[in-house]
N, CA, C and O of each residue as an XYZ file, in Angstrom:
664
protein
N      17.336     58.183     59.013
C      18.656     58.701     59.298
C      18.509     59.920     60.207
O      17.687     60.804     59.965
N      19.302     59.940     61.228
C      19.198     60.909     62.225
C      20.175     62.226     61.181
O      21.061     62.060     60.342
N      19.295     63.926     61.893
C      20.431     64.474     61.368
C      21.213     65.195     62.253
O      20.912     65.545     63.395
N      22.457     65.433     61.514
C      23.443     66.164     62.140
C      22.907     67.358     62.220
O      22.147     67.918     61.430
N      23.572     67.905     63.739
C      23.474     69.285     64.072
C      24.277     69.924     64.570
O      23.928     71.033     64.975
N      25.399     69.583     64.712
C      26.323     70.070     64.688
C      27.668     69.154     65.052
O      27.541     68.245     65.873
N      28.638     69.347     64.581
C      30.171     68.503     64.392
C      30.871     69.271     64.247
O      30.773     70.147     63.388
N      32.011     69.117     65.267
C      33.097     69.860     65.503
C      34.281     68.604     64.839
O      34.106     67.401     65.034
N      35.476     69.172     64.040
C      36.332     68.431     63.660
C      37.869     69.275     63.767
O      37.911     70.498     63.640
N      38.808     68.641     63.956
C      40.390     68.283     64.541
C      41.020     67.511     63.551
O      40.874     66.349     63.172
N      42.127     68.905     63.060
C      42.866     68.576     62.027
C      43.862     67.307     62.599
O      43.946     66.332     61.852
N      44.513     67.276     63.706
C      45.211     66.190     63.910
C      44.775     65.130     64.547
O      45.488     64.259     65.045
N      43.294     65.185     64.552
C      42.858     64.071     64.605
C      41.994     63.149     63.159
O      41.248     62.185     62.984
N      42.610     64.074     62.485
C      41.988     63.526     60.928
C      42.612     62.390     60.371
O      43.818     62.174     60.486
N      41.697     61.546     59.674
C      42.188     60.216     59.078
C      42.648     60.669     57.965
O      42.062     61.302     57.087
N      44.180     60.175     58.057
C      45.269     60.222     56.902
C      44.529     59.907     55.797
O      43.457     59.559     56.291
N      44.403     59.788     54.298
C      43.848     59.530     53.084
C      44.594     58.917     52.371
O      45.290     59.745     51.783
N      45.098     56.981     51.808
C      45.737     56.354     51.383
C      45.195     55.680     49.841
O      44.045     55.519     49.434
N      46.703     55.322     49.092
C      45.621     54.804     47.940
C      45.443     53.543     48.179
O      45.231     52.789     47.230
N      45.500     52.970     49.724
C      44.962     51.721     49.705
C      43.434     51.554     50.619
O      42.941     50.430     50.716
N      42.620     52.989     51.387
C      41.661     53.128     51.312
C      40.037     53.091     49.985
O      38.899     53.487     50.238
N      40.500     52.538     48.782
C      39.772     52.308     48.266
C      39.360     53.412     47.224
O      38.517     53.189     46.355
N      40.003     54.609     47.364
C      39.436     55.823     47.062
C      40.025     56.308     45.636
O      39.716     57.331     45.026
N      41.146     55.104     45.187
C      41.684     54.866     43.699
C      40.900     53.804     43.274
O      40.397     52.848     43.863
N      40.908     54.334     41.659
C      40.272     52.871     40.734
C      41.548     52.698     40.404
O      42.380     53.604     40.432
N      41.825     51.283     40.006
C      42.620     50.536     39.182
C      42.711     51.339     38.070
O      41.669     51.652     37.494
N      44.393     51.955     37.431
C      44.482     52.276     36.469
C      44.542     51.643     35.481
O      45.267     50.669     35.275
N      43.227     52.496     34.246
C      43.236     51.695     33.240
C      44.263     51.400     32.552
O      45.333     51.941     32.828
N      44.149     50.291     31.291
C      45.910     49.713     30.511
C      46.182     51.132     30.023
O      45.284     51.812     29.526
N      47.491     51.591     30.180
C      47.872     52.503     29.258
C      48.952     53.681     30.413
O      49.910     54.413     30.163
N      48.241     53.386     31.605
C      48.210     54.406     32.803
C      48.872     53.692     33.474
O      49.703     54.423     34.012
N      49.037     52.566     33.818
C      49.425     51.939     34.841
C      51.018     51.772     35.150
O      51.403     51.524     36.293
N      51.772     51.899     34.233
C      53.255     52.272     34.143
C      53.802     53.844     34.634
O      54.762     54.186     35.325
N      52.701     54.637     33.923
C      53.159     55.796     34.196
C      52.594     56.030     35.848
O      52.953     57.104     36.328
N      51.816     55.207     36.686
C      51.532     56.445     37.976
C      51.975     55.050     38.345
O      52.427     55.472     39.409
N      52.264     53.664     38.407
C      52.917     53.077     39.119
C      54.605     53.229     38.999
O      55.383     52.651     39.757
N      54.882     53.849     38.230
C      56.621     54.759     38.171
C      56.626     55.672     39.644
O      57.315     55.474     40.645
N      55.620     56.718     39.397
C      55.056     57.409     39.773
C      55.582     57.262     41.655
O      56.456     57.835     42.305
N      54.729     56.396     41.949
C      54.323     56.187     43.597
C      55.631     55.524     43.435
O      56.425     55.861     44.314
N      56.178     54.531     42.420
C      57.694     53.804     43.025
C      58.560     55.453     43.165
O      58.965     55.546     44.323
N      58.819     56.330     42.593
C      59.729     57.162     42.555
C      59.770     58.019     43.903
O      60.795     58.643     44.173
N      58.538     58.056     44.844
C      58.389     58.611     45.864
C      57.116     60.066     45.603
O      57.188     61.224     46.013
N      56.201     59.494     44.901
C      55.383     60.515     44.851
C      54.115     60.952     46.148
O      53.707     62.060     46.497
N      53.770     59.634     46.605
C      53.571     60.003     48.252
C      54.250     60.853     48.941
O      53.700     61.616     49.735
N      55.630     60.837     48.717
C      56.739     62.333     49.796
C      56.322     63.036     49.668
O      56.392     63.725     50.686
N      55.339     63.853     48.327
C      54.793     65.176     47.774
C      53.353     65.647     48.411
O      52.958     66.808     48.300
N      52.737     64.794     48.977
C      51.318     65.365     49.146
C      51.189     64.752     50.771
O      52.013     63.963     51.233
N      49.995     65.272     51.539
C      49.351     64.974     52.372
C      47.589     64.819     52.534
O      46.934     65.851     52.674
N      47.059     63.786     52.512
C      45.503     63.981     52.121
C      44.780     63.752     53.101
O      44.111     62.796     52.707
N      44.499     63.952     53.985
C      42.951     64.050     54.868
C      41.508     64.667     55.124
O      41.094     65.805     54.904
N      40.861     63.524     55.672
C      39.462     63.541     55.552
C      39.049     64.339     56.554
O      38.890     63.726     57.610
N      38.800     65.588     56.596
C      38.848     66.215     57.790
C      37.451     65.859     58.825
O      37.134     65.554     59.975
N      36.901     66.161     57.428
C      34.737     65.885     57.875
C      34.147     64.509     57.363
O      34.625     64.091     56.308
N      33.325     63.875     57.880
C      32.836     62.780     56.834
C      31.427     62.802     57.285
O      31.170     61.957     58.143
N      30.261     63.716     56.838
C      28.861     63.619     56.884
C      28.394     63.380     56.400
O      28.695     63.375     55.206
N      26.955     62.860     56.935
C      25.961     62.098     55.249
C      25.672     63.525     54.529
O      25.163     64.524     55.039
N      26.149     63.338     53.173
C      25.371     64.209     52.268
C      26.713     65.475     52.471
O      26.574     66.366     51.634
N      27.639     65.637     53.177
C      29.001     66.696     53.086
C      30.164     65.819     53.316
O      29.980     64.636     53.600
N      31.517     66.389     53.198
C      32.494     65.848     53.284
C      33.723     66.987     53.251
O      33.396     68.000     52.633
N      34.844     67.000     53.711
C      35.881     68.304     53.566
C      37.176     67.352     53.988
O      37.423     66.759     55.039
N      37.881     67.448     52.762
C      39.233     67.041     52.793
C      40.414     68.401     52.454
O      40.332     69.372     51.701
N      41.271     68.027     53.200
C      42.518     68.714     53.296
C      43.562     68.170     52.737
O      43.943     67.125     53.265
N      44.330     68.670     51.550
C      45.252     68.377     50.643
C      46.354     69.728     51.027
O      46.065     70.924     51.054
N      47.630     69.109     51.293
C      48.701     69.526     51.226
C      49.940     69.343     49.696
O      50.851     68.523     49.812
N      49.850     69.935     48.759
C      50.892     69.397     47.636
C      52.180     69.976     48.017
O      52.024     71.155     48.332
N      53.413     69.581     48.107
C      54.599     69.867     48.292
C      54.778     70.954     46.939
O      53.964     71.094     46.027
N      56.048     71.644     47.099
C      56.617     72.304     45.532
C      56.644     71.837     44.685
O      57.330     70.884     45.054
N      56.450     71.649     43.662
C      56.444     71.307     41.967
C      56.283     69.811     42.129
O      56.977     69.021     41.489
N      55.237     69.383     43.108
C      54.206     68.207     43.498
C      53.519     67.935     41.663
O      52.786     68.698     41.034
N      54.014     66.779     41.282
C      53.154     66.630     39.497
C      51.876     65.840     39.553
O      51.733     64.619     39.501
N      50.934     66.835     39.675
C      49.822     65.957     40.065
C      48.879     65.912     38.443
O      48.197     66.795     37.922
N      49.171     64.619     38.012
C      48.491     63.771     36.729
C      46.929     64.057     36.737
O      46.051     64.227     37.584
N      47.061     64.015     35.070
C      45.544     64.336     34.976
C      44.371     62.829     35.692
O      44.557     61.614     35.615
N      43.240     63.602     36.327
C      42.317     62.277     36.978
C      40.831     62.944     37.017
O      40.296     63.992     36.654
N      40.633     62.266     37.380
C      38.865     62.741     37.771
C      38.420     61.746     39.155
O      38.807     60.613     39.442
N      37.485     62.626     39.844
C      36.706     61.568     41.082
C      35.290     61.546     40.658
O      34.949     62.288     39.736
N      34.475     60.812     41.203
C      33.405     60.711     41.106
C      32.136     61.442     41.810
O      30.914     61.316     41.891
N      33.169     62.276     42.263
C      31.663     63.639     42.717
C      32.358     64.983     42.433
O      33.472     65.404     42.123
N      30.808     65.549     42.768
C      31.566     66.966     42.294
C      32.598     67.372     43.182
O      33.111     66.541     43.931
N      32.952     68.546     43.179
C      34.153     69.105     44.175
C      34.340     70.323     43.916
O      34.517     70.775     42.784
N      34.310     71.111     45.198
C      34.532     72.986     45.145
C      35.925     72.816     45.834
O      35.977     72.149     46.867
N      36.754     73.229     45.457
C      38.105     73.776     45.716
C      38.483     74.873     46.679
O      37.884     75.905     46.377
N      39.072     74.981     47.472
C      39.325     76.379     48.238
C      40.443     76.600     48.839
O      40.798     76.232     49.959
N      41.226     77.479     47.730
C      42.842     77.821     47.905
C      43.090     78.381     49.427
O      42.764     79.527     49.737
N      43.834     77.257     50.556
C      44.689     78.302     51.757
C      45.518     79.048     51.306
O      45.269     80.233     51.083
N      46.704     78.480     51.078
C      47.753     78.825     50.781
C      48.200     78.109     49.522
O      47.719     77.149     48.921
N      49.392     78.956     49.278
C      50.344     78.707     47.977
C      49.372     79.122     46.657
O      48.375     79.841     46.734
N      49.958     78.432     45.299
C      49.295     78.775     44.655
C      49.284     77.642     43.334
O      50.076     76.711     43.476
N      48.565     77.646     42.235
C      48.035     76.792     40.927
C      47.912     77.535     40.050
O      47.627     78.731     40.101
N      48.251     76.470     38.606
C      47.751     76.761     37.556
C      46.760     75.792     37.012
O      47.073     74.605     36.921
N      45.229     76.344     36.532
C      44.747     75.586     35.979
C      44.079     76.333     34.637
O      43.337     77.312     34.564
N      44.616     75.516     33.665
C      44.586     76.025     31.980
C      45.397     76.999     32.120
O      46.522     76.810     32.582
N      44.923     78.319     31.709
C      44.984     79.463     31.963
C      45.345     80.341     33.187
O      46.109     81.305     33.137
N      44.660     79.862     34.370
C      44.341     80.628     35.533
C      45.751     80.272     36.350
O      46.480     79.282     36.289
N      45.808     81.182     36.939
C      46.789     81.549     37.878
C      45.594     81.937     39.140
O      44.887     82.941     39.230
N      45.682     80.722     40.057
C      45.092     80.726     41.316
C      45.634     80.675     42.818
O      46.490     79.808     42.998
N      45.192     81.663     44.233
C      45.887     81.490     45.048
C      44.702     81.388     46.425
O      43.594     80.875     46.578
N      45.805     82.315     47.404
C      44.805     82.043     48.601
C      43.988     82.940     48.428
O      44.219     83.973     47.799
N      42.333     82.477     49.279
C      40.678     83.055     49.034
C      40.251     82.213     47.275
O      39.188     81.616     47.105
N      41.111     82.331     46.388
C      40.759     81.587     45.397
C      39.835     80.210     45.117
O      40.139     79.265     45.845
N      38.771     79.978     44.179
C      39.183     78.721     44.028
C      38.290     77.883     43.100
O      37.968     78.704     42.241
N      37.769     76.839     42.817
C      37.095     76.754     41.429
C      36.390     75.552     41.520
O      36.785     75.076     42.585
N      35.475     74.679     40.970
C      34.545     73.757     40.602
C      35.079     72.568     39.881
O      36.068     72.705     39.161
N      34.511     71.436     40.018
C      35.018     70.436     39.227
C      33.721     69.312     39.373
O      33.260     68.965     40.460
N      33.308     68.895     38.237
C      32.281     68.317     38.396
C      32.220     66.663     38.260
O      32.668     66.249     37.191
N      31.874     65.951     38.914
C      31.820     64.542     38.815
C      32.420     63.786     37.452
O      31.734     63.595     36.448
N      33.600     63.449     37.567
C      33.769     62.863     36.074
C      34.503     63.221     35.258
O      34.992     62.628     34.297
N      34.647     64.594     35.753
C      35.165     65.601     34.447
C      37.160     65.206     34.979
O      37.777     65.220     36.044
N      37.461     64.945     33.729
C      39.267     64.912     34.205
C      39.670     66.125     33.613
O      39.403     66.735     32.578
N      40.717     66.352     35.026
C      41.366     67.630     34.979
C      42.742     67.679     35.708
O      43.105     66.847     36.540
N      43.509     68.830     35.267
C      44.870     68.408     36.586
C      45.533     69.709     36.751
O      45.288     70.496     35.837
N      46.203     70.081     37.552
C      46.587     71.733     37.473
C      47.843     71.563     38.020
O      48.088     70.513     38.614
N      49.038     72.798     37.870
C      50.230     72.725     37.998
C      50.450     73.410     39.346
O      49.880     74.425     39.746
N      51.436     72.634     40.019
C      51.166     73.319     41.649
C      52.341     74.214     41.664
O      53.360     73.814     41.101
N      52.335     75.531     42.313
C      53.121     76.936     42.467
C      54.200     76.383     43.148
O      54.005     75.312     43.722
N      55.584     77.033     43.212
C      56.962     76.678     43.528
C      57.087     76.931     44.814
O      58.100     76.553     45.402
N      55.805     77.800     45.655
C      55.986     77.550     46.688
C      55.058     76.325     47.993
O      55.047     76.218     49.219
N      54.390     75.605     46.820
C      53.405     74.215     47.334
C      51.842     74.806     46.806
O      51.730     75.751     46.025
N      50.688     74.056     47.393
C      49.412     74.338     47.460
C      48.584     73.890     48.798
O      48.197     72.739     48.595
N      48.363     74.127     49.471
C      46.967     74.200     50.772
C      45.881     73.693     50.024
O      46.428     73.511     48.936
N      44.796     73.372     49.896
C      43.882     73.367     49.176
C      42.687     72.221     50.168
O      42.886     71.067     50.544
N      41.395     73.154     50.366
C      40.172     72.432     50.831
C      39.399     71.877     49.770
O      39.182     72.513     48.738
N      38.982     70.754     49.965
C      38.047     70.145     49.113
C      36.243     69.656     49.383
O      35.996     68.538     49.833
N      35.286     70.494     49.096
C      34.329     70.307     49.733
C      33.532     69.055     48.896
O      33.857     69.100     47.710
N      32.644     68.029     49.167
C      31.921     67.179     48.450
C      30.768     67.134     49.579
O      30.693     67.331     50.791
N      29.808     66.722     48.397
C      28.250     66.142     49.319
C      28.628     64.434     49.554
O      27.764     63.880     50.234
N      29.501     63.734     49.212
C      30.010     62.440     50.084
C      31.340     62.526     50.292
O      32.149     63.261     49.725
N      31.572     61.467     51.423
C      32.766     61.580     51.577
C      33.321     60.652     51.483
O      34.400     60.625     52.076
N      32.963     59.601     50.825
C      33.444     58.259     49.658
C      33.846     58.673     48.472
O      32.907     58.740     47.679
N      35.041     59.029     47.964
C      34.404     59.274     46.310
C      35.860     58.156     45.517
O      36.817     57.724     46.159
N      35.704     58.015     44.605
C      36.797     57.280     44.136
C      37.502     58.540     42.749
O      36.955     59.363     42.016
N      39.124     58.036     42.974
C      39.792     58.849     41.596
C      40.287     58.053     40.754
O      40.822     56.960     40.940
N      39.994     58.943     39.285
C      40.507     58.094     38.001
C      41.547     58.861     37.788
O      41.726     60.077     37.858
N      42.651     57.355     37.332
C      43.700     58.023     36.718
C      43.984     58.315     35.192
O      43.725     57.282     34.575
N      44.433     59.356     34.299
C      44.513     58.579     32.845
C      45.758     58.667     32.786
O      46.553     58.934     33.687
N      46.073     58.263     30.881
C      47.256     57.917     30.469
C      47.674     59.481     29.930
O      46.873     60.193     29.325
N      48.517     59.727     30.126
C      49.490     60.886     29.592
C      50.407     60.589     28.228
O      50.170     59.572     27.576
N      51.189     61.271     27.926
C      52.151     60.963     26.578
C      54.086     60.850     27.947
O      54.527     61.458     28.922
N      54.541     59.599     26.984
C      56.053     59.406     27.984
C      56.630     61.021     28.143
O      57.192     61.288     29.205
N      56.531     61.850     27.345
C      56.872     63.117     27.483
C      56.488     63.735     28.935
O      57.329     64.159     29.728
N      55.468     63.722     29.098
C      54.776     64.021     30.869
C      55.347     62.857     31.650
O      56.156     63.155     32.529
N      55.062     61.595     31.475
C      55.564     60.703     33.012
C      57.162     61.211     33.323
O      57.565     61.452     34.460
N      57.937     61.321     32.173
C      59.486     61.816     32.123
C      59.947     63.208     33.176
O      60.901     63.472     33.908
N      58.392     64.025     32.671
C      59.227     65.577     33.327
C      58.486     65.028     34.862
O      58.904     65.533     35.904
N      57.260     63.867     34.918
C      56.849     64.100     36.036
C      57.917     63.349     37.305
O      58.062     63.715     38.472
N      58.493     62.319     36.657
C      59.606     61.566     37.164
C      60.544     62.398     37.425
O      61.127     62.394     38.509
N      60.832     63.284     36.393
C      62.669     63.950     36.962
C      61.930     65.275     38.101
O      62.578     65.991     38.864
N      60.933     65.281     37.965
C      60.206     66.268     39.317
C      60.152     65.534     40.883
O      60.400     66.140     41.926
N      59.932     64.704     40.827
C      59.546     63.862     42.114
C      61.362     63.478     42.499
O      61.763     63.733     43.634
N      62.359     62.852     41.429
C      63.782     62.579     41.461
C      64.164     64.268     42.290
O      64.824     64.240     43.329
N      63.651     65.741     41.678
C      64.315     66.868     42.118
C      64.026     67.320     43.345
O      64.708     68.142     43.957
N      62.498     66.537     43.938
C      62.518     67.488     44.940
C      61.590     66.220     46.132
O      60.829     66.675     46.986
N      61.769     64.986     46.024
C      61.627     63.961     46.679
C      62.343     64.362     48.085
O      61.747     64.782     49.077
N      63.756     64.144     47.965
C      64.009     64.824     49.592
C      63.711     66.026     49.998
O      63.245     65.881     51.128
N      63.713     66.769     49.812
C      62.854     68.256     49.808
C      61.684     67.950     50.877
O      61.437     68.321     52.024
N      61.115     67.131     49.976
C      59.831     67.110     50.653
C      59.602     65.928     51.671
O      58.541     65.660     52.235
N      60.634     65.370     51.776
C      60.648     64.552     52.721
C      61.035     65.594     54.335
O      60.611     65.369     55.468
N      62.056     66.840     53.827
C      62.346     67.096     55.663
C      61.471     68.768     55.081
O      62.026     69.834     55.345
N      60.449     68.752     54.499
C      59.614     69.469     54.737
C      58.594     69.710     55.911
O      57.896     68.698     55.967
N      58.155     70.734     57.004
C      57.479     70.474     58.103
C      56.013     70.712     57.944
O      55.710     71.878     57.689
N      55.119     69.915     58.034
C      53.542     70.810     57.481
C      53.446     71.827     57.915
O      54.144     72.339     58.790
N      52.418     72.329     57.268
C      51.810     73.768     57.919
C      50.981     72.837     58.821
O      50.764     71.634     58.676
N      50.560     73.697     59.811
C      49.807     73.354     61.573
C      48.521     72.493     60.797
O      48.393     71.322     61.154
N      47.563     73.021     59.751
C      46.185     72.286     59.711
C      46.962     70.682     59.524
O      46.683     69.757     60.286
N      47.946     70.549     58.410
C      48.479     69.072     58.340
C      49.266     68.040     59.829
O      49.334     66.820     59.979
N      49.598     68.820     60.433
C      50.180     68.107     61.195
C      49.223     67.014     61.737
O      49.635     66.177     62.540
């Protein structure tokens, strides 16, 4: 394998990130009502995902979450360092913003609450294949996550990206 020595990359020339690129597993029984509600209700309007970098052995994706974007608990299959642009999160406890940002390790499911004014967020990996799991929640969560996507679906439809998304 030849190596890289240097790569320059272009946010608007970045490949969009779909869940029909491969990069979802099939939700297991239990899940599959609640995040196929989910994407029927317009939960794509809420986010923007691209692959900014794709190197052997690195990878850097760019995630845009809209305002009170309900992003379900999941896990991917590699690790992942986080790195808050803009807006801000809750995860557990933490109240996180921009310069912020935190670890997540292969496997591990986790999900954090996105700030009222959206989230920016870089995602670094050593591949840039990785696949996400979805799980099952209690109807109590798909409910508030449904009347979230119902409140702010158009919202985020004549929302304009920030410049890295465009």
């Amino acid at each position: 394998m030849e190596k890289t020595t240097m790569a320059i990359y272009r946010a608007r020339e970045a490949r969009q990130m779909t869940g029909e690129d491969g990069h979802f597993e099939s939700p297991p029984p239990g899940t599959v009502d609640g995040w196929g509600k989910m994407f029927e209700a317009g939960l794509a309007d809420g986010t923007v995902a691209k692959m900014l970098l794709d190197l052997p052995g690195f990878s850097l994706v760019y995630n845009w979450f809209k305002p009170h974007f309900p992003l379900p608990r999941h896990s991917h299959s590699e690790d992942c360092l986080y790195y808050i642009v803009s807006g801000s999160l809750r995860l557990g406890t933490e109240d996180l913003g921009p310069g912020d940002g935190f670890f997540i390790g292969a496997d591990v499911p986790y999900f954090y609450t996105i700030g009222a004014e959206g989230l920016e967020v870089l995602e670094f990996r050593h591949k840039g294949f990785f696949t996400t799991r979805g799980f099952a929640a209690t109807q109590n969560y798909w409910d508030k996550a449904l009347a979230s996507i119902a409140e702010n679906r158009e919202s985020w439809k004549a929302m304009i990206p920030p410049i890295p998304a465009a």
